[in-house]
N, C-alpha and C positions, 0 to 999 in steps of 0.2 A: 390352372383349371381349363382356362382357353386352347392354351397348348394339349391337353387330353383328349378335347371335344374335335381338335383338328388332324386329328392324327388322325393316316387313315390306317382304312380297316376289313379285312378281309371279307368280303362277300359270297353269298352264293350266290350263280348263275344259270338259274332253270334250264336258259335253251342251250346253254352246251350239254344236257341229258338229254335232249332232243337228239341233237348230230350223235351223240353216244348209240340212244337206241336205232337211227338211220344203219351206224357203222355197224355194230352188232348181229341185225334183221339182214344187214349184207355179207357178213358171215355166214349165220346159221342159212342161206338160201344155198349160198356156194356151195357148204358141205354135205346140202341136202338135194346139190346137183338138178336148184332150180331153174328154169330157162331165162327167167327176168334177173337172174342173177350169176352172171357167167364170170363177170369180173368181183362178185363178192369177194374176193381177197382182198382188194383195196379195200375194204373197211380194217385192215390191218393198219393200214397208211395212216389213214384217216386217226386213229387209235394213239399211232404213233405221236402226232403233233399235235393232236389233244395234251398226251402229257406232256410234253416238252414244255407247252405254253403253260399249262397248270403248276409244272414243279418251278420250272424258272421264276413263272412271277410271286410263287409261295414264297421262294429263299429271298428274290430281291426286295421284297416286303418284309420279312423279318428282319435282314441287314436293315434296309433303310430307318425301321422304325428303332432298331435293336441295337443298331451299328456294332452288330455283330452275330455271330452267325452259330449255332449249336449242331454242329454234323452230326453226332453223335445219334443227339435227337431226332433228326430228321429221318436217319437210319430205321432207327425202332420203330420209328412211326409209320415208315414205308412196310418194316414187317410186319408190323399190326396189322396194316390194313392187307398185303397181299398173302402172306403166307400161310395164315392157319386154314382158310378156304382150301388152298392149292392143297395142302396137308391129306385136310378130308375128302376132298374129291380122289386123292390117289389111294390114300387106306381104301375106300367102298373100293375103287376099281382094282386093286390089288386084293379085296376079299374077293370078291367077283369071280377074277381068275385063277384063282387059287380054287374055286371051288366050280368050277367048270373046263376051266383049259388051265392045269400048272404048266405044263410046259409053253405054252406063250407067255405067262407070266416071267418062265423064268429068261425068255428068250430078250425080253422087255427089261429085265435089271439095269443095265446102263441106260435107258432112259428114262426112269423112276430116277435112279441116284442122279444122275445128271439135273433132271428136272428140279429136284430138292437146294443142289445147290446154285441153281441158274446159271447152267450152261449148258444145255440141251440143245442150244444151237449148234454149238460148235462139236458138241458130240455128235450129231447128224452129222456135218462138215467132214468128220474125219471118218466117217462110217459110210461117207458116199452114200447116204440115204437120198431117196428123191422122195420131196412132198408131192410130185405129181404123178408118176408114177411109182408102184409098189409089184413085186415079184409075190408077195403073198397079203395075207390078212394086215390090212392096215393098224399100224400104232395107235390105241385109243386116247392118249397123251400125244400123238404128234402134231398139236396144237401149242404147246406149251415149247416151242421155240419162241414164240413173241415174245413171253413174260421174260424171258432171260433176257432179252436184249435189252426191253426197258432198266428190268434190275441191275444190268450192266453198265446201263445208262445213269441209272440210280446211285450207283456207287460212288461213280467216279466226278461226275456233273459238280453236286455239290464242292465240292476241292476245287475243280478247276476254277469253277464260276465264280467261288471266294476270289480265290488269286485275280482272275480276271477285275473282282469291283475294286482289290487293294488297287493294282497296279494300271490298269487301264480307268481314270474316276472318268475321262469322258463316255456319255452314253453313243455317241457316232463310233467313236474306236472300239468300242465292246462290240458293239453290233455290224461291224468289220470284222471283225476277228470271227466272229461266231461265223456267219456267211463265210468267211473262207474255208472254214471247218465242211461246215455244209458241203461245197463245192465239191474238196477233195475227194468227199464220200459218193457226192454225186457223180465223179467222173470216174471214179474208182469201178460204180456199179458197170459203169457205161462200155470203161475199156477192159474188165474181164469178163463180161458177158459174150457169148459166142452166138451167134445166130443158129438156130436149126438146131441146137442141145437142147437136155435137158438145163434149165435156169434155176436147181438148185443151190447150186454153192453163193448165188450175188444174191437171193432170195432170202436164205437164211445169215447171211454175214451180217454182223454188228458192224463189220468197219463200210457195209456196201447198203446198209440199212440205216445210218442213225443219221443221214441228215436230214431225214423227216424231221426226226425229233427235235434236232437242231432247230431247223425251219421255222418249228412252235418256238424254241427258244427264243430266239432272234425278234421274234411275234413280238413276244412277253417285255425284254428291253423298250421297243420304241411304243409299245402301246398295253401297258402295268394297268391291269382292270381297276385297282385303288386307284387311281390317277384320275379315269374318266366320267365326265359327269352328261344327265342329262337336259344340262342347260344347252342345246344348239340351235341352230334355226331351221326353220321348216324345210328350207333346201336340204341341208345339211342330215336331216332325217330320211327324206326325201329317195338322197344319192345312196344312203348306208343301206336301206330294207331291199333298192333297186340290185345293187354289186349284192348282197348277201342271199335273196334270191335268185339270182342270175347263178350264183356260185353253186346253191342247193342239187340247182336246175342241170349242171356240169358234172359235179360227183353222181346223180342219179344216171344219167347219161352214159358216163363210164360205168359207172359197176353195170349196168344191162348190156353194152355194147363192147365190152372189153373182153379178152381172153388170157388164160394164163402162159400162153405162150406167144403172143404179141410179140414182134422184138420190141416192137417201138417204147412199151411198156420200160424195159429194164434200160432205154438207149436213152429217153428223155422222159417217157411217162408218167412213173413217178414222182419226178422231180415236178413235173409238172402237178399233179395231183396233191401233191403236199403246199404247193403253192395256193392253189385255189380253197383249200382247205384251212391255210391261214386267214387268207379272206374272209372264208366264210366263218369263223371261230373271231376276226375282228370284228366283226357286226354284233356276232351274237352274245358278246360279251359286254358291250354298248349298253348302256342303263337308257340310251334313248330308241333304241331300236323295236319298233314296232313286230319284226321278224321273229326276234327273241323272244318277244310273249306268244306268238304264235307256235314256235319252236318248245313253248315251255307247255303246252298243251299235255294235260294229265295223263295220257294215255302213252304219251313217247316220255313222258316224264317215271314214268315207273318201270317201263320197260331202262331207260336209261341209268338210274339209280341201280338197278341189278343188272347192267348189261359186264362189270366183272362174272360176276357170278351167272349169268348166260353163256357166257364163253367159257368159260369154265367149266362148266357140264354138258354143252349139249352136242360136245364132238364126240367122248366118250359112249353119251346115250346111243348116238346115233349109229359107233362105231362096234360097238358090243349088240345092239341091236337089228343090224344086217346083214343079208345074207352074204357069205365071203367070196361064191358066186351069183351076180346076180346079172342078168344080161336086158332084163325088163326094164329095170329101173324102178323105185319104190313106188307102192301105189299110194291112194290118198289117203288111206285109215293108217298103213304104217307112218306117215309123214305127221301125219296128225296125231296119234299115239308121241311117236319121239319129240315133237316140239310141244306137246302136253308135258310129257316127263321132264323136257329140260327148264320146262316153265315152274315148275313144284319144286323141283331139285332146287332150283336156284332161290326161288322167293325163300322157304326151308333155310336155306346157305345163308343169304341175305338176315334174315328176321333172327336167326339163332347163334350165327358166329361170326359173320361180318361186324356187323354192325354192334353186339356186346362188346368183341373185341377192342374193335375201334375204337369204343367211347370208354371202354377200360371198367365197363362193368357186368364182365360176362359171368362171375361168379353170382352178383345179386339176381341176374338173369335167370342162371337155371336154377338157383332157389325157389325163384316166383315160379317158374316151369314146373319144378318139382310141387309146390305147394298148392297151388292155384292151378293149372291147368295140365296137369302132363295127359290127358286123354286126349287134346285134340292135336299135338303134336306127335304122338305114336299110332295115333287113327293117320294122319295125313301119311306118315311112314309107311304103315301099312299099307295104306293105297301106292305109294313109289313103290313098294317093293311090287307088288300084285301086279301093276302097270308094267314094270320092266320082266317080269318074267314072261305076260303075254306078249309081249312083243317078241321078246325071245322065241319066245314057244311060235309064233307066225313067222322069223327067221327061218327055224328048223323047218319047218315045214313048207316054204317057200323056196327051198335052195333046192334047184335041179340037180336031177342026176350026172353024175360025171358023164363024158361025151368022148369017145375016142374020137369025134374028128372035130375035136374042138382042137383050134391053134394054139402050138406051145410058145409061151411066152418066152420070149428071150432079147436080149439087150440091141440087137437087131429088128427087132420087129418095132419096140419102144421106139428107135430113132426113125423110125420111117413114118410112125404115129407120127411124131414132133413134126416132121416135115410136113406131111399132107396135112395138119393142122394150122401149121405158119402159112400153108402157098392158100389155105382156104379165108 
């Protein structure tokens, strides 16, 4: 009986949906080409060693309790949770384009099936796609190289990290092992990155991307959220909200003051930023940390809980709902329109298929839907749809007229962008 009451036991930890909704709000700014948010791609980073540290210390908590390990399971579980969302965001936007632009849709094939089976990275990769620059209408899915690298991460982790608790049982040698893992990827990124190019191919590589993830891993080894309690001394609380703010105060810092064409970003940045973000995810994972309740504040806590399903929708919205030329920059009612839309989209996402799925009773769910309420979920639809066609409809009618002396884009002109962006 004692032995039951001591076992530990998985927790949830409020303010890592805090740092979730910080990473997220630093996304959707980026792709909405806000000023206080230049380096918003790092909340990619950030995202990154979120899971690493969440999936590691999941498995190493089941082995330890379980003293052994069900891949299997883990698998499903991982589909449950990410895929039927991704699913439906691509069916709407493949109806979408099917019924306004088919021939983009059909131009867009390999990266739908790519994206389904999570490798969308590497299909960019081999497609010479650039996430920073684009020759015509941007991919409304070329967001979904991230999911692939975790899922790729996803796959394989569990296997290794088995073998690793058989055969490595000291916790020092495991988290050596994993840090040299790290390293490799870090210097990987460091010695094929070229100054003054475009920084696509170490941007979207798995093998030049996942020692964030590691990074988190490695977290998870010397510091297993079941392990820590909030019995410490006042110092000791003290020192942790001190480094965990300080840390906040450093990712805010970079996402505003950062660019995507930094070298220093792909040379040590990074690496750098996934570090500080450990930190900062060590505190706030801390049951004595006074940061973490502050970080657990309702308003980034709900945005956090949905920030899968934030990302999710609101490149798409954003990307289907602007103009293909636009030289102004959006104004504040379209900005406000599209993060309206990706805020309904997602709650929607969240409330009806995330979370049914998840909890494995999305059958009793849309019964109660069907019986009990289907008017306020087909009224809110209706509103998403009505909101996304005016937006559309202020696209259309937003987008200038062609320009003969408007300069033609060509692969030349992009590298001379890169440069006078790096020397600024």
């Amino acid at each position: 009986m004692n032995g039951e009451q001591n076992r530990p036991m998985k927790r949830y930890m409020p303010g890592l949906d805090g740092l979730r909704a910080i990473s997220v709000l630093a996304v959707i700014g980026y792709h909405l080409d806000l000023e206080w948010a230049q380096g918003g791609l790092l909340g990619v980073e950030i995202f990154f060693v979120l899971s690493g540290y969440l999936i590691t210390d999941q498995i190493i908590l089941e082995y330890r309790t379980k003293n052994k390990l069900s891949i299997l399971h883990f698998w499903m579980r991982r589909i449950r949770r990410l895929l039927p969302a991704m699913v439906c965001m691509l069916l709407l936007v493949a109806l979408w384009l099917m019924t306004t632009d088919f021939s983009r849709l059909q131009a867009l094939e390999g990266d739908f099936l790519s994206s389904l089976f999570y490798m969308n990275n590497w299909y960019l990769i081999f497609q010479e796609a650039s996430y920073f620059e684009s020759f015509g209408p941007a991919s409304p899915i070329g967001h979904l190289w991230s999911l692939s690298i975790e899922e790729q991460f996803y796959l394989v982790w569990p296997v290794v990290l088995l073998i690793g608790l058989k055969l490595v049982p000291s916790r020092g040698k495991l988290l050596l092992s994993i840090l040299l893992l790290a390293s490799i990827s870090a210097i990987a990124m460091a010695v094929m990155y070229e100054p003054g190019t475009d920084p696509s191919r170490v941007y979207y590589g798995t093998d030049t991307r996942v020692f964030a993830i590691l990074i988190g891993a490695a977290l998870a080894v010397v510091w297993p959220s079941w392990k820590l309690s909030d019995r410490i001394s006042p110092s000791a609380r003290v020192v942790l909200d001190i480094t965990g703010g300080f840390g906040i105060l450093l990712l805010l810092i970079l996402i505003g003051r950062s660019n995507e064409y930094d070298d220093w970003l792909y040379q040590f940045g990074f690496l750098y930023l996934s570090v500080v973000t450990a930190a900062v995810i060590a505190v706030l994972v801390h049951p004595a940390s006074r940061l973490g309740k502050i970080m657990a504040c309702q308003p980034l806590t709900w945005i956090g809980k949905r920030s899968y399903s934030l990302y999710l929708w609101h490149y798409p919205v954003i990307v289907l709902s602007s103009p293909t030329v636009n030289t102004e920059g959006a104004g504040f009612t379209q900005i406000l329109l599209q993060v309206t839309l990706s805020v309904i989209l997602s709650a929607y996402s969240y409330k009806y298929v995330e979370e049914p799925i998840r909890r494995g009773n999305f059958r009793s769910q849309l019964h109660l839907v069907r019986k009990r309420n289907l008017g306020k979920p087909l009224s809110g639809l209706a509103l998403v749809i009505l909101l996304f066609i005016f937006v559309s409809w202020s696209k259309n009618t937003t987008k200038p007229e062609p320009d003969s002396d408007m300069p033609v884009i060509t692969p030349e002109t992009i590298q001379s962008d890169i440069l006078q962006r790096t020397n600024n």
